[in-house]
LOLUMVEX-275106 format. One record per residue: residue in three letters; x negated, y negated, z of N, C-alpha, C, O in turn. Coordinates in steps of 0.1 Angstrom, whole numbers, padded with zeros to 4 digits, always signed. Each point is the difference from the previous one (the first is absolute). Last residue first. Layout:
ALAXYZXYZXYZXYZ...
//
This chain:
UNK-0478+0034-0068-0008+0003+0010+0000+0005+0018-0010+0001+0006UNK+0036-0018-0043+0000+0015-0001-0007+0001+0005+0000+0012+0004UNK+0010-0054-0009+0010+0006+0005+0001+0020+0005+0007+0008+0006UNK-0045-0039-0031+0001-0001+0016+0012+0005+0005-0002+0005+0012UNK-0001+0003-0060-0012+0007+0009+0000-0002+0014-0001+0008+0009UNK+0034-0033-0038+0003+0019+0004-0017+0003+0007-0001+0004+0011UNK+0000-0048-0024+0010+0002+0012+0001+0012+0001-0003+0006+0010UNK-0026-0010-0045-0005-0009+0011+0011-0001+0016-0003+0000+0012UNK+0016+0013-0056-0007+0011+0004-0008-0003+0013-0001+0009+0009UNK+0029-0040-0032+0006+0011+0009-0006+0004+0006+0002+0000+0012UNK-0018-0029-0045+0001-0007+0019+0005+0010+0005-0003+0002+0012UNK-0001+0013-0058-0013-0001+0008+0001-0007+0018-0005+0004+0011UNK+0042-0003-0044-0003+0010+0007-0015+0002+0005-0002+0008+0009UNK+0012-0050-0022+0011+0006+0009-0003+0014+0003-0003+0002+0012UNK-0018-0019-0052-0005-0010+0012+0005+0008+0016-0007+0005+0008UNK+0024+0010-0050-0012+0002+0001-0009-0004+0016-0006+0006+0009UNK+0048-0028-0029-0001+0017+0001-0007+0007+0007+0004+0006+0010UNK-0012-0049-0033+0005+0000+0014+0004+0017+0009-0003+0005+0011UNK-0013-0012-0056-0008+0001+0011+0004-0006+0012-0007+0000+0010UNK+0036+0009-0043-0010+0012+0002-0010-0003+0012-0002+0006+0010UNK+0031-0045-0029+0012+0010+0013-0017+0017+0003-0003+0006+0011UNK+0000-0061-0025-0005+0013-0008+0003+0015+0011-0006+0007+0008UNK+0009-0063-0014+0014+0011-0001-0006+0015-0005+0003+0007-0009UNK-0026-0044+0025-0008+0005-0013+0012+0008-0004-0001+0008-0009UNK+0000-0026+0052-0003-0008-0004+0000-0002-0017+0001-0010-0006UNK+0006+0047+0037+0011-0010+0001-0002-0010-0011+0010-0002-0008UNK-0048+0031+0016+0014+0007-0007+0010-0010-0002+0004-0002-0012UNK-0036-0010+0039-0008-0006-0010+0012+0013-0012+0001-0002-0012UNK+0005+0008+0057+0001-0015-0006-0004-0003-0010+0005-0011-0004UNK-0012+0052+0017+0018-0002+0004+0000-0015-0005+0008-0004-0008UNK-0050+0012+0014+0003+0013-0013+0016-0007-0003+0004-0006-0010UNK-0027-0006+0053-0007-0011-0012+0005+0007-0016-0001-0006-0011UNK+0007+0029+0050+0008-0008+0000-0005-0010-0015+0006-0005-0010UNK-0029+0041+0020+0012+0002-0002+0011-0007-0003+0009+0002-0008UNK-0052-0007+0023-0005+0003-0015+0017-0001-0006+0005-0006-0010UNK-0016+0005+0055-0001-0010-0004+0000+0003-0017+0001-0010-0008UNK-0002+0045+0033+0014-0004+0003-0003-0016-0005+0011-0005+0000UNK-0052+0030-0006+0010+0004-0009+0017-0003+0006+0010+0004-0007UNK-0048-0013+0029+0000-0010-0014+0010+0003-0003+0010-0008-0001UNK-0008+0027+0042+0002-0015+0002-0004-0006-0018+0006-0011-0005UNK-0014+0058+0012+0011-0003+0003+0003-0014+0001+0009-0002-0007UNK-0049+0011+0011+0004+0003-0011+0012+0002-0003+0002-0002-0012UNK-0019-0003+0050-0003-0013-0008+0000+0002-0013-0002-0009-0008UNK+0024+0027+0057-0005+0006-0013-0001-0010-0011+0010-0005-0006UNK+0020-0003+0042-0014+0003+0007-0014+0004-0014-0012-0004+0000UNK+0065-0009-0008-0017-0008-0005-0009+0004+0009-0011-0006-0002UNK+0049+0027+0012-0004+0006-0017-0008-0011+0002-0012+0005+0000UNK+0029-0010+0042-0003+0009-0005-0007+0003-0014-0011+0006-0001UNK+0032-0041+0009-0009-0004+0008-0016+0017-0003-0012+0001-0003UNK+0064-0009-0007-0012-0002-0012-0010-0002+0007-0009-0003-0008UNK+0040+0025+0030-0005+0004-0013-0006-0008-0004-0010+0004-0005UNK+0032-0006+0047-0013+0002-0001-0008-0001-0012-0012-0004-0001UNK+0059+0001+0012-0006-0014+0003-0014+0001-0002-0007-0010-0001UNK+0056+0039-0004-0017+0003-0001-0009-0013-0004-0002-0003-0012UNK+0049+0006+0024-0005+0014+0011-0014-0005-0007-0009+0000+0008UNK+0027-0037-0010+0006+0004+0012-0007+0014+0004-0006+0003+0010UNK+0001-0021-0054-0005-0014+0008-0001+0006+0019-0009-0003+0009UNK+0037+0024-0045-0018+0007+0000-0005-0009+0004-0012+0003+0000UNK+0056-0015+0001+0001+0008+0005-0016+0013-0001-0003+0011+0005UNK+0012-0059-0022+0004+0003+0009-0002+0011+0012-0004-0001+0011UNK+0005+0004-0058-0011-0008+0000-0003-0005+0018-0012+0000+0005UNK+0055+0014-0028-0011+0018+0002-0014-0012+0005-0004+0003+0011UNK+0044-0032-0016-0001+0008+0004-0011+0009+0008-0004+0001+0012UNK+0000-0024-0048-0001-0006+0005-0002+0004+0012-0010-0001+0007UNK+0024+0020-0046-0012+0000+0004-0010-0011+0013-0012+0000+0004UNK+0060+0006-0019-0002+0010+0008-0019+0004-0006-0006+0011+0000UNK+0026-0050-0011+0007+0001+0010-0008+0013+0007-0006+0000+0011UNK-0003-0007-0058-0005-0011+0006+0005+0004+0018-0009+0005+0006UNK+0026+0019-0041-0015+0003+0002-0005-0009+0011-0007+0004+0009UNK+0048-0017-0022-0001+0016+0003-0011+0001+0009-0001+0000+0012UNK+0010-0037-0039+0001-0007+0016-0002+0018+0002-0009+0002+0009UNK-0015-0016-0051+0005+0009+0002+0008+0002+0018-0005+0008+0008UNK-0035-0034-0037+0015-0006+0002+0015+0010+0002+0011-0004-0003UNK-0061+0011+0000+0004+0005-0009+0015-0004+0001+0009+0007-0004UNK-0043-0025+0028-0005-0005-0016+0012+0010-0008+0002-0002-0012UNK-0007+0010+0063+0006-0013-0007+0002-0004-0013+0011-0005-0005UNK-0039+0042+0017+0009+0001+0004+0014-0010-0003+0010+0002-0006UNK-0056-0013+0007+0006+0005-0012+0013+0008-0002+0006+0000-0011UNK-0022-0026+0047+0000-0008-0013+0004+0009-0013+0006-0003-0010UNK-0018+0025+0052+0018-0010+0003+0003-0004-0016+0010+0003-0007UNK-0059+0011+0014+0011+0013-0006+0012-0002+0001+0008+0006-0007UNK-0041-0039+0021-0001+0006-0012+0011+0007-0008+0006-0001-0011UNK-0010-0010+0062+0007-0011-0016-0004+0004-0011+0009-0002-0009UNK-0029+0032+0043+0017-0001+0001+0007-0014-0008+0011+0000-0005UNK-0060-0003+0005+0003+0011-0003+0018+0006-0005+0005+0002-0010UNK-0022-0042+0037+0002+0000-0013+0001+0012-0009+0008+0000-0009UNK-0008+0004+0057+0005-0007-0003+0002-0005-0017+0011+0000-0005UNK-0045+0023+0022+0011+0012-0002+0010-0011-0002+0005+0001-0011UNK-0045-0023+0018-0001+0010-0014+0014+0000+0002+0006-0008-0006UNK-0008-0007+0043+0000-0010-0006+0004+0006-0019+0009-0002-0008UNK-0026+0026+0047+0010-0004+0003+0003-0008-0008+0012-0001+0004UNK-0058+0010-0003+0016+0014-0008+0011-0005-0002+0005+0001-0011UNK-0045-0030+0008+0007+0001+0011+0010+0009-0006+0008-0001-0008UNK-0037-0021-0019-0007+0014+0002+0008+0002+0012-0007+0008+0007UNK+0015-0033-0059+0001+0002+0013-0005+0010+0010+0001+0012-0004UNK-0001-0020-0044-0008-0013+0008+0001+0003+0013-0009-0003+0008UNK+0040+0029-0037-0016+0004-0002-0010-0008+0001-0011+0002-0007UNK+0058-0009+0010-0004+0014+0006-0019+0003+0001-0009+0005+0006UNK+0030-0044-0020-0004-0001+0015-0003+0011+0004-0007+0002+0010UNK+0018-0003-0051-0014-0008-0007+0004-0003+0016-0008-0010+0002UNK+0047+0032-0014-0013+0008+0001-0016-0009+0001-0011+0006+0000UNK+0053-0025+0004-0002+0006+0011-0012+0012-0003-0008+0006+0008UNK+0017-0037-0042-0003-0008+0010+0000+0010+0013-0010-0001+0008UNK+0030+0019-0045-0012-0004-0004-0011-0003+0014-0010+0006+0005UNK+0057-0001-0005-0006+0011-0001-0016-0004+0000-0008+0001+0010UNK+0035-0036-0022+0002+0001+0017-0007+0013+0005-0004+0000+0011UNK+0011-0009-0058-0006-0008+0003-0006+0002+0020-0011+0000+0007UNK+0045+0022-0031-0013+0009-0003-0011-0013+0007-0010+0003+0007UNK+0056-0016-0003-0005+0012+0007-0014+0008-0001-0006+0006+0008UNK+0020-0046-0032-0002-0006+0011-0006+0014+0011-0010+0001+0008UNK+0028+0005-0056-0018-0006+0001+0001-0004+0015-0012+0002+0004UNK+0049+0036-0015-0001-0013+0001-0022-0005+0005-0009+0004+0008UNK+0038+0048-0021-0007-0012+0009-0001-0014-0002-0012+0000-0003UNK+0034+0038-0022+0006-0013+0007-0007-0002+0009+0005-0005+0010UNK-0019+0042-0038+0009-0007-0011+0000-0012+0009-0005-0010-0006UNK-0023+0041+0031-0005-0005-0016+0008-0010-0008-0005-0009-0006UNK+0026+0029+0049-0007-0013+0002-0010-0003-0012-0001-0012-0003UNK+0026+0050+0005+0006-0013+0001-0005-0008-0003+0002-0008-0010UNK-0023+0049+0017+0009+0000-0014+0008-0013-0004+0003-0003-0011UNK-0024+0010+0055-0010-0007-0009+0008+0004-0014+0000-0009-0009UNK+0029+0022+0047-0005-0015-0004-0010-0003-0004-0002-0011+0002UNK+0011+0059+0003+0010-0011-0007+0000-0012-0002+0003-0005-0010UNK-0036+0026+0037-0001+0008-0014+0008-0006-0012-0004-0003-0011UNK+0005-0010+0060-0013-0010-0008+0003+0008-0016+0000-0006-0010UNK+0031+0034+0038+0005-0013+0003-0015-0010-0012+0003-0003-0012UNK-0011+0048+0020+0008-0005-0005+0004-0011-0004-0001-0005-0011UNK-0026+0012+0046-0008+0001-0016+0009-0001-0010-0003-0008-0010UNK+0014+0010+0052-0003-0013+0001-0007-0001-0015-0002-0010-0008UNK+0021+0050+0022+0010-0010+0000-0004-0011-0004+0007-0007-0006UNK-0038+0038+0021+0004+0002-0014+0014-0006-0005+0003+0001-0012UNK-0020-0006+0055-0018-0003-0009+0010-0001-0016+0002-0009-0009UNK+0020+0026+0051+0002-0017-0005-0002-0002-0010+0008-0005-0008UNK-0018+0052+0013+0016-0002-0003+0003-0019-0002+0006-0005-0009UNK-0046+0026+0029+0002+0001-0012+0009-0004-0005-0002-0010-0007UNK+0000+0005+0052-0009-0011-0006+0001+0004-0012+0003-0009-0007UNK+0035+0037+0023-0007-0004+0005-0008-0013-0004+0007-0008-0006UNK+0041+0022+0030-0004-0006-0015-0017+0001+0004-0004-0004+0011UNK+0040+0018+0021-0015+0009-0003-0008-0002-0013-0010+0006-0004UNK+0054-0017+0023+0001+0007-0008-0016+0007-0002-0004+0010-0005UNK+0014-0048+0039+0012+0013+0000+0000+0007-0006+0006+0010+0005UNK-0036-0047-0011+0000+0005+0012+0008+0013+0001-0006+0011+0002UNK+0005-0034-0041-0016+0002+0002-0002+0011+0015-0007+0010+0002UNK+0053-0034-0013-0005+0013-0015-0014+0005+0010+0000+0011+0006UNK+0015-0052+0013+0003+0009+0007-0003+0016-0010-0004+0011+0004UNK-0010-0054-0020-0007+0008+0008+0008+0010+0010-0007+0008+0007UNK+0027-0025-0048-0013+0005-0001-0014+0008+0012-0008+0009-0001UNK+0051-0036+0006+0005+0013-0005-0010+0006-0007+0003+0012-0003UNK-0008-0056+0024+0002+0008+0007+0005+0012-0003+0001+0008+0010UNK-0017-0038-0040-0009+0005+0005+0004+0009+0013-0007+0009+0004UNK+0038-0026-0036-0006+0012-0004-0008+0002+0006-0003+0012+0001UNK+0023-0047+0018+0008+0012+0002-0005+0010-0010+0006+0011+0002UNK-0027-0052-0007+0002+0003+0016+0006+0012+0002-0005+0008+0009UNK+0008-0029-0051-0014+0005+0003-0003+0007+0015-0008+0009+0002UNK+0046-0038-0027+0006+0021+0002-0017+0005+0002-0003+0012-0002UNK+0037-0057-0005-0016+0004+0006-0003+0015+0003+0005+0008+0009UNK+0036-0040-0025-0007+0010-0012-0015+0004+0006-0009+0005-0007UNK+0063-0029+0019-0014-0002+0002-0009+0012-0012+0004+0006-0010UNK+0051-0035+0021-0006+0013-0002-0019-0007-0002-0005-0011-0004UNK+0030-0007+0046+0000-0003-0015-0008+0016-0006-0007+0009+0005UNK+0041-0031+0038-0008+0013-0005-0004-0004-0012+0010-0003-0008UNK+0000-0038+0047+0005+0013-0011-0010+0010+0000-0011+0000+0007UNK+0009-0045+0021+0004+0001-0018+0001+0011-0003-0002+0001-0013UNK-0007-0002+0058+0005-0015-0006+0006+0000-0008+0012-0005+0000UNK-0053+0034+0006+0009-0003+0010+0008-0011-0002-0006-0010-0002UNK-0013+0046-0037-0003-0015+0007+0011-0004+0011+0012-0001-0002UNK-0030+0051-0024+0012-0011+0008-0004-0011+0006-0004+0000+0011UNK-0008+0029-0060-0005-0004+0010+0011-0009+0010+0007-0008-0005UNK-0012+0053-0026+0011-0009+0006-0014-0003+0006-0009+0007+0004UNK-0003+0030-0020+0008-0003-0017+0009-0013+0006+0010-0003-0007UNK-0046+0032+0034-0001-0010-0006+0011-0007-0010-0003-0010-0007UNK+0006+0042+0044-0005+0007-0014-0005-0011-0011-0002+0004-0011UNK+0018-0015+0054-0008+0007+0000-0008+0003-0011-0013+0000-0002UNK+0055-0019+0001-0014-0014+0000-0013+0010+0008-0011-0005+0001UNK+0054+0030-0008-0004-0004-0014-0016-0011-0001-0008-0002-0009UNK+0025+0019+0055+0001+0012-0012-0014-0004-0013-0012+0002-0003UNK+0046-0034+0030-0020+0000+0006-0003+0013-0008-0006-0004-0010UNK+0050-0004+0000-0010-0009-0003-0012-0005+0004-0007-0008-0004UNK+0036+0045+0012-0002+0001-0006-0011-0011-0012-0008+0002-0009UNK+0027-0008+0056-0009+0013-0003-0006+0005-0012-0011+0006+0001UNK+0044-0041+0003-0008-0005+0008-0018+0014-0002-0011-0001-0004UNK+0061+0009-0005-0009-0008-0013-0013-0007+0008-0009-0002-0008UNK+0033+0024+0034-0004+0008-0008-0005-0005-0010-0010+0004-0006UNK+0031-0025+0035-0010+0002+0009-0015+0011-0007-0011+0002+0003UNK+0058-0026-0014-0012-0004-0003-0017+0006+0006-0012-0003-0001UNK+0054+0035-0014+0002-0010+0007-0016-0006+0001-0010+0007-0002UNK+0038+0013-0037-0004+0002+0011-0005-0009+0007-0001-0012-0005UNK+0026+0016-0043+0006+0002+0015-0012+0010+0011+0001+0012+0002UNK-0009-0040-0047-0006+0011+0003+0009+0005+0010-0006+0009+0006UNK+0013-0053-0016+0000+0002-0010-0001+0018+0000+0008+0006-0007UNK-0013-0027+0048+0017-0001-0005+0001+0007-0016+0010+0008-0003UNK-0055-0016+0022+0007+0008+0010+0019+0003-0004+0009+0009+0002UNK-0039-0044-0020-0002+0016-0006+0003+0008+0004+0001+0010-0007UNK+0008-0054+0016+0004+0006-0010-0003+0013-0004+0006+0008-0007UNK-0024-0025+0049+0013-0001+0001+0007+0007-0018+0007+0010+0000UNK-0052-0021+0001+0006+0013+0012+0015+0000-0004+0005+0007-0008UNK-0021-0037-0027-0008+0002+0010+0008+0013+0010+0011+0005-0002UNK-0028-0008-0050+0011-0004+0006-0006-0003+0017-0012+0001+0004UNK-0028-0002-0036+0013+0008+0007+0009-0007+0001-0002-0012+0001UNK-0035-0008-0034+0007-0001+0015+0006+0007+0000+0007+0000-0010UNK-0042+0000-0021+0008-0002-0002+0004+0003+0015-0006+0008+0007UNK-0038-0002-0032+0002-0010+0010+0017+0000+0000+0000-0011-0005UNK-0014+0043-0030-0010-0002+0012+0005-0014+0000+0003-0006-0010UNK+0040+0028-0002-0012+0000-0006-0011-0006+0008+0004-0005+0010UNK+0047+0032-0011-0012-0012+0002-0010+0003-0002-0004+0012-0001UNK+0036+0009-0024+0011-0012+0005-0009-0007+0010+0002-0012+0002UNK-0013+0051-0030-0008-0008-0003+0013-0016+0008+0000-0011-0004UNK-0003+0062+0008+0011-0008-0014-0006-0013+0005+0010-0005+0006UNK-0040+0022+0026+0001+0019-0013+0009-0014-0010-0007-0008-0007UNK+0012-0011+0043-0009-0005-0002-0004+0013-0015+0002-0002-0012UNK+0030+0006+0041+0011-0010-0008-0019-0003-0005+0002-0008-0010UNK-0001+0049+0032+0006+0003-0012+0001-0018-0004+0000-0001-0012UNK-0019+0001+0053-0011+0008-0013+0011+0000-0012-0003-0007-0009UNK+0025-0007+0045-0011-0009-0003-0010+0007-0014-0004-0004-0011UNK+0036+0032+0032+0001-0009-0007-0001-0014+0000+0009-0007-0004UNK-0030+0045+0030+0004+0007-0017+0009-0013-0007-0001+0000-0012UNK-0006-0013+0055-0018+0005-0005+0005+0003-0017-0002-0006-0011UNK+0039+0002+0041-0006-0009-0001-0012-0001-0007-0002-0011-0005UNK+0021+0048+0019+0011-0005-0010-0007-0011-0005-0002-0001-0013UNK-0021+0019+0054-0004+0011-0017+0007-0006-0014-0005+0001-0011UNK+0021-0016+0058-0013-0003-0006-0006+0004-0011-0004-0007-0010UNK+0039+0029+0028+0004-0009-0001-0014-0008-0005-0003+0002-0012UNK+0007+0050+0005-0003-0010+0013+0003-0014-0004-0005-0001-0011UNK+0013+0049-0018-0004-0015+0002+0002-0005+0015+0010+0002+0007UNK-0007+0052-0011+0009-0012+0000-0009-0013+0000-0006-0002+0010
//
């Protein structure tokens, strides 16, 4: 049996699914929806922390329920509970995350924008001036956003964001790790400079190319 709340949740979702709101648009308020739905507000109430959970409502005190669209916070919590409960392992991220860069360099060749490759550029020419790790991995992690980004894809984009998050959380060691080995440190520098200078040259092979080589550099320490 539907739960009162539940009524509420499934139809918010369905009037938004037929397209009757749209991102930023005002709810009815409680009272209407409780009458409109026959239950009571206490329910629409539940259903409306529910939905601003799930990101798809933001509730402004005062002013309303507006429809919302932040849905990064709640893949990262359904990501990391996966990691925890299911036994997801570092391979399993690793190759998610490979995915995910795999599809957006197919992207990002056609619709990167000169400002993004530009901005790519600039974080690699600190990558490789800079000698504070902390600082590297920082640009490092913009490199791969940017191209990720580059493939204008909010999909890809969102739930790479997400996963990015959540190997931030369980595995904070890795790159510290893989550059112990100085040969490993050209060749993950060699990498990036590939992915970009692909972007740049729309030359989807050796971006290809580039990527699976940074894998092998993650699957080795993940398999380690």
């Amino acid at each position: 049996m539907e739960k009162s709340y539940e009524k509420v949740v499934d139809y918010v979702q369905k009037q938004i699914m037929d397209g009757v709101y749209n991102l930023g648009d005002k709810l009815p308020s409680e009272r209407e929806m409780a009458q409109q739905l026959n239950v009571s507000r206490t329910s629409v109430r539940e259903g409306i922390r529910i939905l601003e959970q799930m990101g798809a409502l933001s509730c402004q005190q005062g002013s309303g329920n507006y429809i919302n669209g932040d849905f990064e916070n709640t893949l990262i919590r359904v990501m990391t509970l996966m990691f925890a409960v299911e036994g997801t392992t570092y391979r399993e991220i690793g190759e998610f995350r490979y995915a995910l860069e795999y599809q957006a360099l197919s992207l990002a060749v056609h619709h990167a924008t000169e400002e993004q490759i530009a901005e790519m550029e600039y974080h690699m020419s600190m990558l490789e001036s800079l000698q504070e790790e902390n600082l590297r991995s920082k640009h490092d992690k913009r490199i791969h956003y940017l191209l990720v980004e580059s493939s204008h894809n909010n999909y890809l984009i969102v739930n790479f964001l997400a996963l990015t998050q959540v190997m931030d959380q369980y595995v904070k060691d890795m790159r510290v790790r893989i550059l112990k080995d100085e040969e490993n440190r050209e060749g993950l520098m060699q990498t990036h400079k590939d992915l970009i200078r692909a972007v740049r040259n729309k030359d989807i092979h050796l971006g290809q190319e580039a990527l699976n080589r940074h894998f092998v550099y993650i699957y080795n320490y993940l398999d380690s």
